[in-house]
C-alpha positions in Angstrom: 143.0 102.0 -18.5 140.0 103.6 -17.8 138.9 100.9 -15.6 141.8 101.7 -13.5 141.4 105.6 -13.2 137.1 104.5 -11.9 138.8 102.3 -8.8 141.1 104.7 -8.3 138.1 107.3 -7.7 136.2 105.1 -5.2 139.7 105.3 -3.3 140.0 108.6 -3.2 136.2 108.9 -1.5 136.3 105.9 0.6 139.5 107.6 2.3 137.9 111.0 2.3 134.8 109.9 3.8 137.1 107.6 6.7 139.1 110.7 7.0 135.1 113.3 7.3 134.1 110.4 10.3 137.9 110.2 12.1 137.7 114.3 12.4 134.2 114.5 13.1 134.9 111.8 15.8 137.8 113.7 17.2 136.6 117.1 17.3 133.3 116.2 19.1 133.0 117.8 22.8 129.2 116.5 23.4 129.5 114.3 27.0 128.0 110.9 26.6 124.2 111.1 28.1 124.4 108.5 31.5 121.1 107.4 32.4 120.4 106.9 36.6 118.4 104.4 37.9 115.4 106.9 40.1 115.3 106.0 43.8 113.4 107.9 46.7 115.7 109.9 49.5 114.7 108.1 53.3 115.8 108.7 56.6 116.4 105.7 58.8 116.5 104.9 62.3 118.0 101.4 63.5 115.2 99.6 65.4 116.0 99.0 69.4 115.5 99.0 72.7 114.3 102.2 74.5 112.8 102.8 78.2 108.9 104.5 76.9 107.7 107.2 79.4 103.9 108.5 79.2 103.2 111.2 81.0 100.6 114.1 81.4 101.0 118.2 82.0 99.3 119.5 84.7 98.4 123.0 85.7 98.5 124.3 89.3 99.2 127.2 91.7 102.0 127.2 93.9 101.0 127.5 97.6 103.6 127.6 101.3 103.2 124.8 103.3 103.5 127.1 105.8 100.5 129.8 105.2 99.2 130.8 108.8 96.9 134.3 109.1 97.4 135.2 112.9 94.5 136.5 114.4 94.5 137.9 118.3 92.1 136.0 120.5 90.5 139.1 121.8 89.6 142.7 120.7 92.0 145.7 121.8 93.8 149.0 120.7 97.2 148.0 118.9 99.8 149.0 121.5 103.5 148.0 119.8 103.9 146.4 116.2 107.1 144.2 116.2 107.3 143.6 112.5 107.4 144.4 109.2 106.6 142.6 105.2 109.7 140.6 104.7 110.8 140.0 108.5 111.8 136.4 109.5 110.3 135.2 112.3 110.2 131.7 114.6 107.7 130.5 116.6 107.1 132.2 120.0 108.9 135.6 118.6 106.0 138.8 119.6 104.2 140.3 116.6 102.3 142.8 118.5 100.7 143.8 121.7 97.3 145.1 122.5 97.0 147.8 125.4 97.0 145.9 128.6 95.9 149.0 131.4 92.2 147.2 131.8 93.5 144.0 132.0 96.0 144.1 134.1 93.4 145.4 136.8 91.0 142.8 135.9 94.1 140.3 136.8 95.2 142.0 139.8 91.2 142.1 141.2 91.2 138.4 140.5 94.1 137.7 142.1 92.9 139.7 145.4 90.1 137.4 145.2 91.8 134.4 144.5 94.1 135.0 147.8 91.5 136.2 149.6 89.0 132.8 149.2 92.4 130.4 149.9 92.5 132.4 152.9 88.7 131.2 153.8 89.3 128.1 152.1 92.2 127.2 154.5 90.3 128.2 157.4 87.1 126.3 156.6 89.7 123.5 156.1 91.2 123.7 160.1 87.3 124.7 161.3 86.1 121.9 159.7 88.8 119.2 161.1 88.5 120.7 164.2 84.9 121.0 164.4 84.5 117.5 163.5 86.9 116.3 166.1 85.0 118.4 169.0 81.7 116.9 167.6 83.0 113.2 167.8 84.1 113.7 171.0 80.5 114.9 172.3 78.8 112.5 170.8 80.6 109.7 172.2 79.9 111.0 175.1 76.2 111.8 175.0 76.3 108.1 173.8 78.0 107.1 176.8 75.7 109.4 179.3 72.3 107.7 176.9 73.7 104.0 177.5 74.5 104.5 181.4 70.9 106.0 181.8 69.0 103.4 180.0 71.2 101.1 182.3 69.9 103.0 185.4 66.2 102.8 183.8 66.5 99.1 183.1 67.7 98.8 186.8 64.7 100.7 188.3 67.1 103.6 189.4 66.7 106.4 186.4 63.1 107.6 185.5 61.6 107.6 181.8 62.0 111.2 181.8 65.7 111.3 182.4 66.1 108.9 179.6 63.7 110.5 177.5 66.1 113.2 178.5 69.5 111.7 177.5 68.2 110.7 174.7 67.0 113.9 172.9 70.4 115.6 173.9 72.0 113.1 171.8 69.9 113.8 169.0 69.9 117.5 169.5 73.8 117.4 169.6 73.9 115.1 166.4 72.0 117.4 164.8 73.6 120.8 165.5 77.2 119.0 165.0 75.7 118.0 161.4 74.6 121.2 160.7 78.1 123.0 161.4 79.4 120.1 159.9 77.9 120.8 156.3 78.1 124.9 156.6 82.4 124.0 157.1 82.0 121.6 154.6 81.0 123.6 151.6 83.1 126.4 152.5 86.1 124.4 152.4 85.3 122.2 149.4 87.6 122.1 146.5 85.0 124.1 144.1 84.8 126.7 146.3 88.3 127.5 145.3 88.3 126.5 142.0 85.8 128.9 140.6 87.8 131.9 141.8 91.0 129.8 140.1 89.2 129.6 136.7 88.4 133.6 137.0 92.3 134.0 137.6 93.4 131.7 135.2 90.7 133.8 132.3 92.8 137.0 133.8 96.1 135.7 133.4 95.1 134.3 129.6 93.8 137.5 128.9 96.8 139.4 130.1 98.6 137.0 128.2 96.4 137.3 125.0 97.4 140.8 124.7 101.1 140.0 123.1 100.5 138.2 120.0 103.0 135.9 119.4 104.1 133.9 116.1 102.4 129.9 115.9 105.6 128.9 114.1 108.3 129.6 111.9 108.2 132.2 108.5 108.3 134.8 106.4 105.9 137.7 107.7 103.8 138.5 103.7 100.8 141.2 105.5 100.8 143.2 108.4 97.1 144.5 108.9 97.6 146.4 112.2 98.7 149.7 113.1 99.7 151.2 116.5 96.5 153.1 117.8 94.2 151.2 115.8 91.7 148.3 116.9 92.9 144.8 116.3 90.2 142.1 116.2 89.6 138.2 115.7 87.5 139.3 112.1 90.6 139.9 110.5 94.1 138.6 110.5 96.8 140.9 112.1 99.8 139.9 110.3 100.2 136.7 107.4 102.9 134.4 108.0 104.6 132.2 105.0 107.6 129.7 104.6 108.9 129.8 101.1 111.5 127.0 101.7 108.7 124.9 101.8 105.9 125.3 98.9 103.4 122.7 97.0 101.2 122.8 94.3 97.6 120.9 93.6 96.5 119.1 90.7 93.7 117.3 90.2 93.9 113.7 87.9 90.8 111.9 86.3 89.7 108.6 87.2 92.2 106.4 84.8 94.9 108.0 86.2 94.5 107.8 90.0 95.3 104.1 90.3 99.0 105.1 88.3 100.2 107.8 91.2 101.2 106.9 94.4 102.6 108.2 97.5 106.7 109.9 97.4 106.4 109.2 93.3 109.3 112.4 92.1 107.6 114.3 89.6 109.2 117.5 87.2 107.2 121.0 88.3 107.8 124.0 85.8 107.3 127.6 87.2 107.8 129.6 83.9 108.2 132.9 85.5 111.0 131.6 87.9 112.9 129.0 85.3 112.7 127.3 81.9 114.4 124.3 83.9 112.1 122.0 85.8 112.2 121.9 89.3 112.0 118.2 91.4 108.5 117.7 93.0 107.6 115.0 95.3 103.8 113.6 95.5 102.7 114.0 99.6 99.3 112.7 99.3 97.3 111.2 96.6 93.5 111.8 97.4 91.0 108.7 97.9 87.7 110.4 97.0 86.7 112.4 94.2 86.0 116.3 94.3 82.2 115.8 94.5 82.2 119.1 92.3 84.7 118.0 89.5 84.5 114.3 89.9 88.4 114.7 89.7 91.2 113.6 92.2 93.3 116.0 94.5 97.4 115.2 94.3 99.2 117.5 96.6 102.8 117.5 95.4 105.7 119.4 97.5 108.4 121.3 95.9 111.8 121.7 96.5 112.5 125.1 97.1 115.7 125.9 98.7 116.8 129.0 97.0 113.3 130.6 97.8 112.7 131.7 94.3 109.4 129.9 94.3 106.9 132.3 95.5 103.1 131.7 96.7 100.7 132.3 93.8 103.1 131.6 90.7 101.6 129.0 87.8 103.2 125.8 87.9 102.8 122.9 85.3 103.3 119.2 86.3 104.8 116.9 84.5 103.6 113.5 86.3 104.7 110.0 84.7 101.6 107.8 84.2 103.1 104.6 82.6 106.9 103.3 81.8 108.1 100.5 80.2 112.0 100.0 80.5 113.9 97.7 77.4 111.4 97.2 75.4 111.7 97.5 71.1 110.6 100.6 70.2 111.0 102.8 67.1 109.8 106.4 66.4 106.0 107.0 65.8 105.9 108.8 62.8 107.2 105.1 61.5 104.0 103.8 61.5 101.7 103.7 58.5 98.0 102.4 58.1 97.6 100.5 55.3 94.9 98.4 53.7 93.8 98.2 57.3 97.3 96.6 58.2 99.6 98.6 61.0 103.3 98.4 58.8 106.6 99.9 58.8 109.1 99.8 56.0 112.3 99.0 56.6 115.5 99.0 53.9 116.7 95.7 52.8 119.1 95.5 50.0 118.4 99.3 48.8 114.8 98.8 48.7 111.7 98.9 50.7 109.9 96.2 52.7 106.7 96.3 54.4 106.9 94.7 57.7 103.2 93.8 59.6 103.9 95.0 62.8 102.1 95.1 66.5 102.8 97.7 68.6 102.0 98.7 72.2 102.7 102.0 74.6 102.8 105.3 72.3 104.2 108.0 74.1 103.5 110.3 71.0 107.8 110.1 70.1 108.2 106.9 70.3 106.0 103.6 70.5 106.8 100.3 71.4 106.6 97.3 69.2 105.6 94.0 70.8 106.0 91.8 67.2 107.2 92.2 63.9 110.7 94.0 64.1 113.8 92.7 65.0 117.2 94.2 66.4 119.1 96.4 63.9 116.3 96.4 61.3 116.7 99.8 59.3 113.1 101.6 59.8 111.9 104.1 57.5 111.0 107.3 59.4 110.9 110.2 57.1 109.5 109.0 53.1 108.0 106.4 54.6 104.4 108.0 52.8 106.1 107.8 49.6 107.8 104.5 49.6 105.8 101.2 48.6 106.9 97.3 48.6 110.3 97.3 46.7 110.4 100.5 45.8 114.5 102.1 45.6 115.4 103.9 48.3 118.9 105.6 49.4 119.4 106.8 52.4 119.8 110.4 53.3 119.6 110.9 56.7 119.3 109.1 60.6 121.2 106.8 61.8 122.9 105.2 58.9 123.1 109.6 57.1 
């Protein structure tokens, strides 16, 4: 009997200490503790082909094609200005005039002089034909008279003296004729007339001097004379410039001559006209080297149509000095240096590889690789410094984010 009330004990705790776990079970609200595999956050970029563009920024000043200082070819008081800062002009329209009272006399004395020595020049001309057809008439006859006396003195019937005779009147007449001859014959000779010509023509330039007259087509930027004031050829009277037409120079080292060349579009920034770069065109590229910077000249013209270019303003110029179209590139920042090896990483099955890699043209973004990579692989660009061979990665952001 007693044996019976013991196992009934043990019961009565076994079940009391199923029932303690079953309530202790039930009432916990503790989450089971999940432990995560650790992997690094990447950004990716899917490896491709690209065009690669180099270039190099260039400053310069904007200058007009068309700068012209017009300076009057003689000295004089300022008579009429035609213009003003601003005006538009074309070629041949009058700037201003000097005074023209003393020149206008010297042109009409020269002019008197000039009618009066055609006058003489004319009637050297007749004196001279006519002289010289009186003269060839005499002398064939004292020829004739000189060949019928020696005739007569051969014949016994003339005397030495009347042939002696004959024959000096020939030579006298020869030589008067010869003398009058000459005397015409310099006063009607071309140069004779032409050296009162040239004094005419100097008037008539002079005359002509006086209205100063735009060389070509522009924009009038200084007027430097003033009505009543002296205008000379030591200083410009009025600046001319064509804004529809400007350019800027630039000068390239010696390793990048041999990439530029002739009608090569360029981009031109002029900060204080535009954030947006304007489309320049290279005119000239220079074959020597500044002997004072050992740099090359490239004069590149500017579209300018709106005008809002002006003379003086900084430019900077973009020029392209190497491209490579389709060829495998990634981004720079890819690359890593290690143990002496040029590698990128690339994701493969969640984790990183190394890839050996040779690459070619950087342009500083991107930089093209000539082995190692193929189409589609997943470069590491961002966390590629903290990734090694088979490390786990997951991918955050880039192409694949």
């Amino acid at each position: 009997m007693k044996k019976i009330r013991n196992m009934g004990k043990v019961r009565i705790l076994l079940v009391a200490l199923m029932t303690f776990g079953v309530l202790t079970g039930c009432s916990g609200n503790k989450p089971v503790a999940v432990v995560e595999e650790k992997y690094i956050p990447v950004e990716v970029e899917m490896a491709g082909h690209k065009t690669l563009i180099n270039t190099a920024i260039l400053s310069g000043k904007i200058s007009s094609e068309t700068d012209v200082s017009v300076v009057p070819k003689m000295a004089g008081k300022v008579e009429s200005v035609n213009v003003k800062v601003g005006d538009t002009v074309q070629a041949g329209d009058v700037l201003f005039t000097l005074e023209t009272t003393d020149l206008n006399t010297a042109y009409q004395l020269a002019e008197a002089s000039y009618q009066n020595s055609k006058e003489q020049w004319v009637s050297a001309k007749s004196s001279l034909a006519r002289t010289q057809a009186i003269a060839a008439e005499k002398i064939a006859d004292a020829k004739k008279t000189l060949a019928n006396t020696k005739a007569l003195y051969d014949a016994g019937a003339a005397s030495k003296s009347q042939l002696d005779q004959a024959e000096l009147g020939l030579q006298e007449l020869e030589s008067s004729y010869a003398g009058q001859i000459e005397q015409l014959t310099v006063q009607a000779s071309d140069s004779s007339l032409n050296l009162v010509e040239v004094q005419l023509t100097q008037a008539r330039e002079s005359l002509d001097n006086a209205v100063v007259t735009a060389p070509v087509a522009g924009v009038v930027s200084q007027v430097n004379v003033q009505i009543g004031n002296m205008a000379s050829s030591a200083q410009a009277g009025v600046n001319l410039t064509n804004a529809s037409s400007v350019y800027t120079t630039v000068s390239v080292t010696e390793n990048l001559v041999n990439r530029l060349k002739m009608n090569d579009e360029v981009k031109v920034t002029v900060p204080s006209v535009s954030e947006e770069s304007f489309v320049g065109r290279i005119e000239n590229v220079s074959p020597a080297a500044d002997p004072k910077t050992q740099l090359y000249p490239i004069k590149i013209l500017i579209e300018n149509l709106d005008g809002l270019i002006k003379p003086g303003m900084f430019a900077k110029v973009e020029l392209t000095t190497d491209e490579k179209p389709d060829v495998m590139a990634i981004k720079s920042e890819a690359v890593v240096l290690k143990n002496e090896k040029t590698i990128v990483y690339v994701v493969v099955d969640d984790k990183a590889t190394a890839k050996e890699i040779t690459t070619g043209l950087d342009t500083g973004v991107d930089i093209e690789i000539l082995k190692g990579l193929d189409q589609g692989d997943k470069v590491i660009v961002k966390g590629q410094t903290l990734v090694d061979e088979g490390h786990k990665v997951k991918i955050v952001g880039g192409e694949e984010s």
